[in-house]
C-alpha positions in Angstrom: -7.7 12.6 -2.9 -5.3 15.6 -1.5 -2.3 16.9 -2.7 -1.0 18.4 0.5 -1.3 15.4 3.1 1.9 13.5 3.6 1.5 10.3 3.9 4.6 9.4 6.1 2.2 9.9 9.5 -0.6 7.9 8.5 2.2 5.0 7.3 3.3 5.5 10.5 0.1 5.1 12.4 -1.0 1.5 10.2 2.1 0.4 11.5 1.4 1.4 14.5 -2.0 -0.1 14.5 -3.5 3.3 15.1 -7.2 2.9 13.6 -7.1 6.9 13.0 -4.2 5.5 10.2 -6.9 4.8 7.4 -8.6 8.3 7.8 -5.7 10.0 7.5 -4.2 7.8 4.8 -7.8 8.3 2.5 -7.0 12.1 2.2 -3.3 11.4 0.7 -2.6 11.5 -2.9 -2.6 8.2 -4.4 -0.2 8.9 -7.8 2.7 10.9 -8.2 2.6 14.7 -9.2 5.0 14.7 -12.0 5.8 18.9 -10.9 6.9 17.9 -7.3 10.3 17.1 -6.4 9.0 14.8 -3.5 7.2 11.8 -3.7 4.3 12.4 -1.6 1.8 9.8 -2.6 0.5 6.3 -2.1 2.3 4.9 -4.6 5.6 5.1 -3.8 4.3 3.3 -0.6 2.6 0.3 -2.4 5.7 -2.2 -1.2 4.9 -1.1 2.9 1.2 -1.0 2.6 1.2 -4.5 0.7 4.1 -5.9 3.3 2.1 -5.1 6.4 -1.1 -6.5 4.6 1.3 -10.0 3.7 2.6 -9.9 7.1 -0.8 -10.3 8.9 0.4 -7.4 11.5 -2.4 -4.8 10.8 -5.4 -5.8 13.2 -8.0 -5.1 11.1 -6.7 -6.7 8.1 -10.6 -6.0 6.2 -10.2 -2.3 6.8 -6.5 -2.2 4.7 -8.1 -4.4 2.3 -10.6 -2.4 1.1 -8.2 0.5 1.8 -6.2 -1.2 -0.8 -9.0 -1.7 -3.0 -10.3 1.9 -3.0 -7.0 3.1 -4.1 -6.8 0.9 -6.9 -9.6 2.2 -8.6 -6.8 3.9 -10.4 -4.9 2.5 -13.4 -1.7 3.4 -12.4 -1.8 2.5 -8.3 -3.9 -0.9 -9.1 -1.2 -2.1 -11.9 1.8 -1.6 -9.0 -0.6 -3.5 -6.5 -0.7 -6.6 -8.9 3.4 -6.4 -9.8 4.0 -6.4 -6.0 1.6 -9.2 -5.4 3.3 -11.3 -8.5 6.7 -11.1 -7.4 5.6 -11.9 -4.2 4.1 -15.3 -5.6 6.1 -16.2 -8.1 9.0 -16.0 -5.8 6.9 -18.6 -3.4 5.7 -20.8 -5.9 9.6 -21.3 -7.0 10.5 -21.8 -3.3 7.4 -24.4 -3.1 8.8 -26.0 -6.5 12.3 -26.4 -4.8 11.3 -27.6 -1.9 9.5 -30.4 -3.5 
């Protein structure tokens, strides 16, 4: 993965629907560089990618999955994915509680 992409275009494009936005997004740095003063990686993206992907919005909802998947073959990027995903449940399955 690239140090140089930004990742703000190909965001823009998955949201966008652009199918050009996976390409571009596979190039882009997944973790932090800890020398940079900007974050320009996946990471710091993991609530947007994961939000679009929960939303339903993104047409080709297989493609961001495995998008999603690929990127979490590291330690760091795949332990975010799961946090994200958890708050997102718990917070449902204490709504669901309520409501019942």
């Amino acid at each position: 993965m690239g140090d140089d992409f930004d990742p703000i275009p190909g965001l823009i494009k998955l949201y966008s629907c652009d199918p050009s936005a996976m390409q571009e997004l596979s190039v882009c740095r997944i973790n932090p560089n800890m020398r940079s003063k900007q974050r320009r990686d996946l990471e710091f993206f993991i609530p947007q990618i994961l939000s679009l992907l929960l939303q339903g919005y993104y047409p080709k909802q297989d493609d961001l999955v495995k998008f999603i998947l690929s990127a979490s073959r590291e330690f760091h990027f795949s332990h975010r994915v799961l946090f994200f995903l958890q708050s997102i449940l718990v917070d449902k399955m204490e709504e669901e509680t309520q409501n019942v």
